[in-house]
N, C-alpha and C positions, 0 to 999 in steps of 0.2 A: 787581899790575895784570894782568899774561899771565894768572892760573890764572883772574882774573875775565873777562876778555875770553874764554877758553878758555869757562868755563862756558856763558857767553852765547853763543857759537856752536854750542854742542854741543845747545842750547836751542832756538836756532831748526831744526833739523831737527824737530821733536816738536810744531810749532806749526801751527796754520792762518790763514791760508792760507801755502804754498809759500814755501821761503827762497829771493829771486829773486837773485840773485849777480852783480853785472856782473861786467867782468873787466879787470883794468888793464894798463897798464905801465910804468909807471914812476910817482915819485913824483907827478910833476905828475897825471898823469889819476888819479894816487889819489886825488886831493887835489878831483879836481872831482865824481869821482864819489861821494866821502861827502858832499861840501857839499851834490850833489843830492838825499842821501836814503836814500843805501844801508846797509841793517844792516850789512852786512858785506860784504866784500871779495878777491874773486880773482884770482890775477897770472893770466894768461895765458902760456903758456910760449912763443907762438906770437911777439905782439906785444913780449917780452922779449926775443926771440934778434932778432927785425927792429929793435927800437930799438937792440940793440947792433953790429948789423950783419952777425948771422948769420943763417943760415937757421933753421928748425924743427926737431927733432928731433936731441938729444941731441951739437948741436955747440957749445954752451958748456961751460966748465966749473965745479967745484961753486962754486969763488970769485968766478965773475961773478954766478952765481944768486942766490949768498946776499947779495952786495953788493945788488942788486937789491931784496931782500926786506926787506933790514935799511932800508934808504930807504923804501921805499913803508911800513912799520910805522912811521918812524919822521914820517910826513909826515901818518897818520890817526890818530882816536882809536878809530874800529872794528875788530872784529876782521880779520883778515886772515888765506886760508889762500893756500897756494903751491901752483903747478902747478911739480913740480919732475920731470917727465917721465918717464922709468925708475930716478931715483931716483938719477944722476950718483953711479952706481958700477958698477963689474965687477962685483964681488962683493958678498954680503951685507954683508960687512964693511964695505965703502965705502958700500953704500947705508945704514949704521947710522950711518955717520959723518956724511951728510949729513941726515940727521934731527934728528937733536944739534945737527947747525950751523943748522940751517932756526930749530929752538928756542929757541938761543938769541937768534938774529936777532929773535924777537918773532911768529912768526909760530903762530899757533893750531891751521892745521891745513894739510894738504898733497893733492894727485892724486899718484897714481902709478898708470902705465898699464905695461900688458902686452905691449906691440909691441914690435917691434926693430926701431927705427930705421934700422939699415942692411938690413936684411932686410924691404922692403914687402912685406905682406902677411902679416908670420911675426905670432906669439905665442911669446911665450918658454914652454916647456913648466911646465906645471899646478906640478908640485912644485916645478920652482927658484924660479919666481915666491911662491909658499905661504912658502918660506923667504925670498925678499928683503923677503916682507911682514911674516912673524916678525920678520926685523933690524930693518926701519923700526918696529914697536913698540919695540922695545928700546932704539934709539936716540932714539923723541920723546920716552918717558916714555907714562904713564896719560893725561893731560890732551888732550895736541895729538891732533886729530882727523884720522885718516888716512883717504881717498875714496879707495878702490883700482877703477882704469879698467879696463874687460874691451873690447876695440876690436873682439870679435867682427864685430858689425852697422857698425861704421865705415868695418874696412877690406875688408867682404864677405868674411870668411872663412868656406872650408865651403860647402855646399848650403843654401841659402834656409831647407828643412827641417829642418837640425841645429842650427840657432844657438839660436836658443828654447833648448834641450836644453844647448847645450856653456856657451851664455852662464851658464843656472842652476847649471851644475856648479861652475865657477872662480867665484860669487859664495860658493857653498857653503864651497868650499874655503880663499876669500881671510877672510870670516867668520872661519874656524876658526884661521886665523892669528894672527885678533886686528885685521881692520878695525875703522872705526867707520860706514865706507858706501859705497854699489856703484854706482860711474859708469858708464853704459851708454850711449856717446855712437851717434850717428847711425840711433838708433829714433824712428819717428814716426807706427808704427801704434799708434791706442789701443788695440787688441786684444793686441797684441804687451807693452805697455808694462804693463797690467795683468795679465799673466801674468808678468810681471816682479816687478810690485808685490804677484802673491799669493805668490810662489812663493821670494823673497828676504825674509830676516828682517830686513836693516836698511834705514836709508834710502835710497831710490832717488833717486839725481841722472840728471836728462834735461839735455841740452843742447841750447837752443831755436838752430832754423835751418831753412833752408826748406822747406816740409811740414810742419813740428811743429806741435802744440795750441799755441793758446792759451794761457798760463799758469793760466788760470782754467779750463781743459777738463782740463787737466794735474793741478791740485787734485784734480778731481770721480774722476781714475783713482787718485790716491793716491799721486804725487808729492810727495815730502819737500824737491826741491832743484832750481834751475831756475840754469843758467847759460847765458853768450852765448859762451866759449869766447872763440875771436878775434874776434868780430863789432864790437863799439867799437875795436880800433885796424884794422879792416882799414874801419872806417868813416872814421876820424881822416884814415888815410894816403890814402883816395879822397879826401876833402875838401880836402887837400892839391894833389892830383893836379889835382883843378878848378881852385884859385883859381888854378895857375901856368899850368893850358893859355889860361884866363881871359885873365890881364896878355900870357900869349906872342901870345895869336889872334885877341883881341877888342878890344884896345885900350880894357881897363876893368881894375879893382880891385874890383868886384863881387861875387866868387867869395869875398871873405875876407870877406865883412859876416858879421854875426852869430854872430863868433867870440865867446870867453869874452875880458874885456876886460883889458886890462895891470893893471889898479890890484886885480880882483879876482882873477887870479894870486899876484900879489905879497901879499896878504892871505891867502891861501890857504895860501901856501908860510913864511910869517914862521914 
């Protein structure tokens, strides 16, 4: 069932229109977001570390991740890949190990981004990163599809004028490693985005957020892959945020209508 579910996701990057990706966090919202529709499915690494109580970036470890992973696969009938962040290893080695574990967890395909989380603003240098992407093949196998993240344009690294330049270089390189596609988050010129899309051999993932195309504008540049990143739990947790300031300050229950309702949770999750 994995190497089928694998194929089927390796499927929809090659398709038209755009594979649009929500992005979960935990079993429950996996579970609401295939019922509403979705081919396939991605954790969010962001909405993962706040539902378990951490922050973002590289402060869980590999056993909460995978716990995570192995629920949310085991909650859908759709593919699922994993934002498993720099890859919840030091070294190649460990990030090899956490490929193997992402895999057997059920999961089809995985992000792994180039930042150093304690270092805002860094990218881990060209080669070591080349090699932790090496390991991450080694460790998923042929099948599981690896989205290797370049945070160039995200976390504004470099002059305006280099990133173009540095972005295409580390897609080049991560390719050569043995990706299977090149996540370019916080681009949102269609100019820019299509020199991306001529100038990189596989599929290009955009992350929709404010200023981005349309997904349908998105298509017409030659986007293979379209995700919301944190955008549904950082929506979830505002909606949260209302119904309580709601009951605190309005003297109403208002703010919770129109939730998903008990009996189709409970269907959802049997």
């Amino acid at each position: 069932m994995t190497n089928d579910k694998a194929a089927r996701f390796r499927a929809l990057h090659t398709t038209t229109p755009p594979l649009l990706l929500p992005n979960c966090w935990d079993a429950g919202s996996a579970a609401v977001i295939a019922d509403a529709g979705a081919a396939a499915i991605a954790t969010t690494s962001a909405g993962v570390a706040w539902s378990l109580g951490r922050p973002d970036g590289d402060h869980l470890d590999r056993d909460a991740a995978v716990g995570v992973v192995e629920r949310v696969v085991r909650a859908v009938d759709v593919p699922v890949t994993a934002d498993i962040e720099s890859g919840f290893g030091r070294t190649p080695k460990g990030v090899r190990k956490t490929l193997a574990a992402v895999a057997s967890a059920g999961a089809v395909g995985v992000n792994i981004e180039d930042s150093i989380a304690d270092q805002p603003g860094s990218l881990r240098p060209l080669t070591d990163q080349a090699e932790r992407l090496a390991a991450a093949r080694e460790g998923a196998g042929a099948d599981l599809f690896i989205n290797a993240r370049i945070d160039i344009y995200l976390a504004g690294i470099g002059e305006p004028e280099t990133r173009l330049a540095a972005t295409i270089e580390r897609a080049a390189a991560y390719t050569e490693a043995g990706v299977d596609g090149i996540f370019v988050p916080g681009v949102t010129d269609p100019e820019t985005i299509t020199a991306l899309v001529n100038a990189i051999s596989l599929p290009l993932n955009i992350m929709a957020g404010p200023g981005a195309p349309a997904p349908s504008a998105l298509a017409k540049l030659g986007v293979s892959r379209i995700s919301l990143g944190p955008g549904l739990a950082a929506a979830a947790y505002a909606a949260a945020r209302r119904a309580t300031t709601t009951l605190l300050e309005s003297d109403s229950y208002d703010a919770g209508d129109g939730g998903v309702d008990f009996g189709t949770m409970q269907t959802l999750l049997k």
